[in-house]
N, C-alpha and C positions, 0 to 999 in steps of 0.2 A: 645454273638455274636460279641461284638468288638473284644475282641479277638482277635479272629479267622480275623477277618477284615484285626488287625492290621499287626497277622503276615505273612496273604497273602502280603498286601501293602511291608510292610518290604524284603520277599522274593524276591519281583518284582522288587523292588527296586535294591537290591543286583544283582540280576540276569540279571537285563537290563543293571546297570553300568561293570558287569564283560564280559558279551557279547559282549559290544561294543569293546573290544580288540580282536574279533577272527579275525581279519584282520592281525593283526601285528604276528600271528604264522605262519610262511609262508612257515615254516622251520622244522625240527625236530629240529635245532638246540634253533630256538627260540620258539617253544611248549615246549623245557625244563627251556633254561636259561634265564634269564635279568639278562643285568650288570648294574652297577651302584652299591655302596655301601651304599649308602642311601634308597634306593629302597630293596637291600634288607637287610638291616637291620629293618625296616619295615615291611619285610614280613615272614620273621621268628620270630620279636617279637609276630607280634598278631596270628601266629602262636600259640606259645607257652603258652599264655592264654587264657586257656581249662576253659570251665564251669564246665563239673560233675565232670570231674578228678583234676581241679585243687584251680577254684574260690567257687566254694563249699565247698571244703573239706577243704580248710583252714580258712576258718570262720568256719566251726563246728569247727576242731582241735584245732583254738586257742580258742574258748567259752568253749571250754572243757578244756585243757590243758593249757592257760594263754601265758604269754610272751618266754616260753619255744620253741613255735612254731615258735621264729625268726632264730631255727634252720632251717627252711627249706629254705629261701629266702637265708640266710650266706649260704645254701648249694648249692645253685644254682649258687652264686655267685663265688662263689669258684671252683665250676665246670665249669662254663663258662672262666674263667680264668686259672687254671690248660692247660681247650683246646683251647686257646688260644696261651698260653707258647707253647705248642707241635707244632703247627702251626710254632710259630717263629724260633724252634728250628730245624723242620724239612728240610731237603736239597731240593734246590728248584726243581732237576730234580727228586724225589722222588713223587712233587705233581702234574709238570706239563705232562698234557697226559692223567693221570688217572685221577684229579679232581673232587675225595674224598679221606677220607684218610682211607676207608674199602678199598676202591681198590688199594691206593698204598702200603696195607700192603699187598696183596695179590700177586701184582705182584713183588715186593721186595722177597718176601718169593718164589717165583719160578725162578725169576732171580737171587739169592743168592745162589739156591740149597737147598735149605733146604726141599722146599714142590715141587713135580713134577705136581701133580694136581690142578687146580683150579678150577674145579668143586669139589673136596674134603673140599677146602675152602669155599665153597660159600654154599655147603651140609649144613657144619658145623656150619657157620655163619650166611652167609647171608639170607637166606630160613628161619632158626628161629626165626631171628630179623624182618622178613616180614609178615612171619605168626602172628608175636605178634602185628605188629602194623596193620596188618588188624583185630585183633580183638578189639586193643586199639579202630579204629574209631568207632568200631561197640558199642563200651561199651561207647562213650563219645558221640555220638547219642541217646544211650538209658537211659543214666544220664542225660543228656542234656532235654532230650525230656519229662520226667518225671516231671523234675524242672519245664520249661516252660508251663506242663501242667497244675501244681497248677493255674496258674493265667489265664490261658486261657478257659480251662473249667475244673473245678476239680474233675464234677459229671458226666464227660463224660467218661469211663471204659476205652473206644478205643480213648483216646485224647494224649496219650504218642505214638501210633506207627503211628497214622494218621501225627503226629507233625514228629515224623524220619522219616516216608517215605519222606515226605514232603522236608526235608532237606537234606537226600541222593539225591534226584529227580533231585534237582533245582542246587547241587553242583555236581553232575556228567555231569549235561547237560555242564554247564561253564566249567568243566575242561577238557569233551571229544571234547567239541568245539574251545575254544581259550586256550587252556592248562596255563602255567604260567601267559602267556600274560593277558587273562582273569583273574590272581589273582591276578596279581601286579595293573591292571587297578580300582579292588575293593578293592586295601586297603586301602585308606585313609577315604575314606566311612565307609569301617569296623572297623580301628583304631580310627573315630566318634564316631560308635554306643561303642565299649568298653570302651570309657572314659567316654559315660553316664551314663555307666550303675554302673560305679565304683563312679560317682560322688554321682547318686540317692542312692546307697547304702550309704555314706559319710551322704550324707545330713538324711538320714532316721535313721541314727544313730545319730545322730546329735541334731535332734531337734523331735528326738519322743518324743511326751507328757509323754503315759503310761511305768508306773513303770517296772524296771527288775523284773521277776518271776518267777517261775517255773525251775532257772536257774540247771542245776544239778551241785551235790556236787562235791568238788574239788579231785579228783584222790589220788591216795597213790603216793607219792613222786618215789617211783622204776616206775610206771606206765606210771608218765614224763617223766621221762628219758630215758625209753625203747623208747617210742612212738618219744621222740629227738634225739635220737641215730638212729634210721630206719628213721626219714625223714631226716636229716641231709645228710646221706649215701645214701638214693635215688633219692634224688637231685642232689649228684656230679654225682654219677652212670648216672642218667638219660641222661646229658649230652655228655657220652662218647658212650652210645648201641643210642642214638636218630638219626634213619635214617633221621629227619630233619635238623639238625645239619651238620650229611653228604652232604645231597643232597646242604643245602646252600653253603657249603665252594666247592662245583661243579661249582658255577657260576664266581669262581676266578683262575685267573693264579698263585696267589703266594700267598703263604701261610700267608706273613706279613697282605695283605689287608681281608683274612678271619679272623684273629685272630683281627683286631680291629674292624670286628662285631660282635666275640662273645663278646671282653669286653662290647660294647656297649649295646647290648643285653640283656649280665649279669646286666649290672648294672640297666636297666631299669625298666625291671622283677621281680627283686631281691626288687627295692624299692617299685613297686606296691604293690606286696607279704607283704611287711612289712606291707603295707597300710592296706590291711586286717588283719593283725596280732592284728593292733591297735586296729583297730575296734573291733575284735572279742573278743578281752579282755578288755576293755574300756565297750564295752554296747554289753557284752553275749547275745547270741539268744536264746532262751528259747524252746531246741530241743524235750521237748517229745511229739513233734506231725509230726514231718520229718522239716528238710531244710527247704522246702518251704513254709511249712505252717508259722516256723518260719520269714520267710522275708516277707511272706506276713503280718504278726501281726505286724511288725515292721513299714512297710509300712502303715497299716493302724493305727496308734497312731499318724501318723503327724495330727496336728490341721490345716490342707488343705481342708475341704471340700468332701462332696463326688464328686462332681466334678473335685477336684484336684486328690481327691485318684485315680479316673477312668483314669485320663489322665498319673498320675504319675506311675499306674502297665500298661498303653497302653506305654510309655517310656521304662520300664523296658523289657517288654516282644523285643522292639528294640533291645536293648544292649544284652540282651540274643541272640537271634538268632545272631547278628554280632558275638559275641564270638565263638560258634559251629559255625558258615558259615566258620569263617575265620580260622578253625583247621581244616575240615576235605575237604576241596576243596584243601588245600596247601598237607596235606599227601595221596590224591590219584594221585596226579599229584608225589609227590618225592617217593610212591612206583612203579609206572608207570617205572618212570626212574631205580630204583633198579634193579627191573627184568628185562625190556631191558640191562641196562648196563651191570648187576653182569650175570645174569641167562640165559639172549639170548644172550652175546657176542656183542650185538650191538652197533654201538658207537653213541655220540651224538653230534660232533663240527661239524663243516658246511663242512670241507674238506672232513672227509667221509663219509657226508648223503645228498650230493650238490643235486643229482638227486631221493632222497627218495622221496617218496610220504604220507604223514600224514596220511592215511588211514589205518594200520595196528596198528600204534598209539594208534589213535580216539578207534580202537577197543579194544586196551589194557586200557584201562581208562574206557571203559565201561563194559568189563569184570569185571574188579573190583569194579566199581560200584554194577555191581548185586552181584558181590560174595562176601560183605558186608550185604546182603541182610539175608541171610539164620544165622548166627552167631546172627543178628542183631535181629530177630525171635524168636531164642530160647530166647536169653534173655529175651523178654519179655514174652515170654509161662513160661519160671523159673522163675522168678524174684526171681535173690538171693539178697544173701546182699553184697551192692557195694562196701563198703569198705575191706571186707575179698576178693572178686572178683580182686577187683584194685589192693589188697596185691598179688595175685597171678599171675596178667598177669605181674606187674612191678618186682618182685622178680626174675621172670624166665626172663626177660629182662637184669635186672641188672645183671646176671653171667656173661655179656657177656664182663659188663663196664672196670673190671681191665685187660682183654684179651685185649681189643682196646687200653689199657692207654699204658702200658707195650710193645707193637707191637711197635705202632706209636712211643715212648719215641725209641726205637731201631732204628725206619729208620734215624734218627742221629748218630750211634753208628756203632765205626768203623769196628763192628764186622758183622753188618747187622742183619738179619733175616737167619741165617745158621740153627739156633738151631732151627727156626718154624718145626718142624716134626708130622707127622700124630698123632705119641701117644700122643703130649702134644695140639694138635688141638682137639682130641677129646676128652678131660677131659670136655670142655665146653658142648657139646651139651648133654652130659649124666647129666651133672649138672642141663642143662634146664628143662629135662625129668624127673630127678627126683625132684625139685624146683615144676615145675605144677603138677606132682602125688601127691606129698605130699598136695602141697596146698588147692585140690582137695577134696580130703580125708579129711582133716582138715577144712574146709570149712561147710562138713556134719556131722560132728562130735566136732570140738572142733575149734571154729573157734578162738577163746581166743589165741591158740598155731601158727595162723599165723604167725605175725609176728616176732616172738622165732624164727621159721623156716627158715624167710626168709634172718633173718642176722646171722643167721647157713650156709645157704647154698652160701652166698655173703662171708663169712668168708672163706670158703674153697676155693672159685674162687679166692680171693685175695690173698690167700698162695700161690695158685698153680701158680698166673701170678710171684709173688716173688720169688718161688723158679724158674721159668724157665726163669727170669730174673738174676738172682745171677747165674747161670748156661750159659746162654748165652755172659755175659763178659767176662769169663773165659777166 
């Protein structure tokens, strides 16, 4: 029953500090954007640290896999950097107007002549990358809600979709009502709860009593470095297909001042991520009973009391919900703006939505609210397995990374965007198609051969952006 207490309190919490901004969206302009670059760097960081997809999975990966896993934090950091460089590299009339840099490859590639449609582009691009991250929130709700449900009731069958609904509910109310403004007003609050919760993990590593055990055996060396090689390469990927990524660098005029949030970003990220790396290889979590059981054993080895234990998983179950609150309230709001911006043509600065009315908005934010809902469902009526899942929806994400690098690396280049043409635009989206069939397939069959596939088929996208890069300087 605490629990349950706690994580109402906690939602309440969250929900009454992000509310108190729906004053300040007065505007479509300011339901999408705040400036400031502290603010938002801030709010793409704790964006970007995910519970099921990310703080999870790199403490299993490094209890499994060892010091090998500081491939993925170097890959993030790298990637944050590489998009950074592009940023600085890019010409300033290329990012000002458009104010991401999917739409100023899009419009460069129409104004160049290369692509006549931008609904072709946006088919191809943009709609795959929206689709994937409406299922990403839906699968980091149902990771999410799973973990949190170990410790809030574990014997409760319906405690994992009572917990997502829960958290869809309370993050679409904030985002259909004070849009950004309501997410920037909750993040210091939720950048709180994430450092507890990374601290109580620290600490429960730290000074648990009972012994490592049941740890499992150490991999076949090729097994490493498959598993270092795919997260290395999905880390940089991540960074160049991440509509968060985009929608951030929307809230600046010039590409200098986006590119020192992403260093900033990277480098933060990048050293949290180490932080669990230590841990997970320092004092392995002893996985044959899931995640959560494991942090909860872990948790329960401090010589705390059971008074402390209770208070220290009623802390935890905090820092958990800050983590999911503060990923998926920020990506219904930056897919919002996607398909307004890419999909409806519509724009977003104040000159030409002076006399708009927020109410068509408000409805697109809660469209997608629901329609998270149904995706969000099946998962739980399937319960696959999350890790071959999360190889599937990021593999088919990632086709898209060296298309974006290779694009953007061009709107510097005194050749442009001439060579963007239909046949070499749509190598990607049949890649994506075939990347999710496969994964699919392989999923219920051989799920061992996911990841094989997925830097198979990130292998081909990476030729293909090189070869119509070596072709386009021409």
């Amino acid at each position: 029953m605490i629990g349950w207490i706690v994580l109402a309190a906690a939602l309440a919490v969250f929900a009454a500090t992000a509310l108190s901004g729906r004053k300040d969206a007065a505007d479509v302009e300011s339901f999408f954007h705040v400036e400031g670059r502290r603010r938002n760097a801030l709010s793409l960081g704790i964006a970007d640290i995910t519970l099921g997809t990310g703080f999870a999975y790199i403490l299993i990966a490094s209890s499994q896999f060892g010091w090998a896993m500081l491939a993925l934090p170097a890959g993030l950091w790298v990637g944050y950097r590489l998009l950074a460089w592009l940023f600085i590299r890019a010409p300033a009339e290329a990012l000002v107007g458009t104010r991401n840099f999917l739409l100023a490859v899009r419009e460069a590639a129409v104004r160049d002549g290369g692509l006549r449609s931008r609904w072709l582009f946006d088919a191809a691009v943009t709609l795959p990358l929206i689709l994937v991250f409406i299922l990403f929130v839906a699968y980091e709700v149902f990771a999410s809600s799973q973990i949190m449900a170990a410790f809030i009731a574990p014997d409760v069958p319906m405690a994992p979709a009572i917990i997502g609904g829960a958290i869809v509910a309370v993050s679409g109310l904030n985002s259909i009502v004070g849009g950004m403004q309501s997410n920037f007003r909750n993040d210091r609050v939720l950048a709180a709860g994430i450092l507890l919760l990374f601290a109580i993990v620290g600490f429960a590593s730290i000074f648990a009593s009972a012994p490592i055990a049941n740890v499992a055996p150490s991999p076949p060396l090729s097994a490493v470095l498959i598993v270092a090689a795919l997260g290395f390469l999905a880390a940089v990927a991540t960074q160049f297909y991440s509509l968060l990524n985009s929608y951030n660098a929307s809230n600046f005029e010039k590409g200098t001042e986006a590119a020192r949030v992403f260093r900033q970003v990277g480098s933060v990220i990048a050293a949290m991520l180490a932080f669990l790396v230590v841990v997970g290889v320092e004092r392995p979590l002893a996985l044959g009973a899931g995640f959560p059981a494991a942090l909860g054993e872990r948790l329960a080895a401090l010589p705390i009391g059971q008074t402390g234990h209770v208070a220290l998983a009623a802390l935890a179950v905090v820092g958990m919900v800050a983590v999911v609150f503060s990923t998926v309230d920020t990506l219904l709001i930056a897919l919002a703006y996607f398909i307004r911006r890419h999909l409806l043509g519509r724009p977003t600065d104040a000159a030409s939505t002076e006399n708009e009315v927020l109410a068509p908005t408000r409805r697109l934010v809660a469209v997608l609210a629901f329609g998270i809902l149904p995706p969000l469902a099946a998962l739980y009526l399937a319960d696959p397995n999350l890790f071959t899942l999360l190889l599937t929806l990021g593999g088919g994400a990632a086709i898209y990374a060296p298309f974006v690098f290779v694009t953007t690396l061009a709107l510097s280049n005194t050749v442009g965007l001439t060579g963007l043409r239909p046949a070499f635009l749509l190598v990607f989206p049949a890649l994506f198609i075939a990347s999710g069939v496969t994964g699919v397939v392989l999923m219920s069959r051989d799920p061992a051969a996911v990841p094989m596939f997925t830097l198979g088929w990130l292998a081909v996208a990476i030729a293909a952006s090189a070869l119509w890069w070596i072709s386009n300087r021409r």
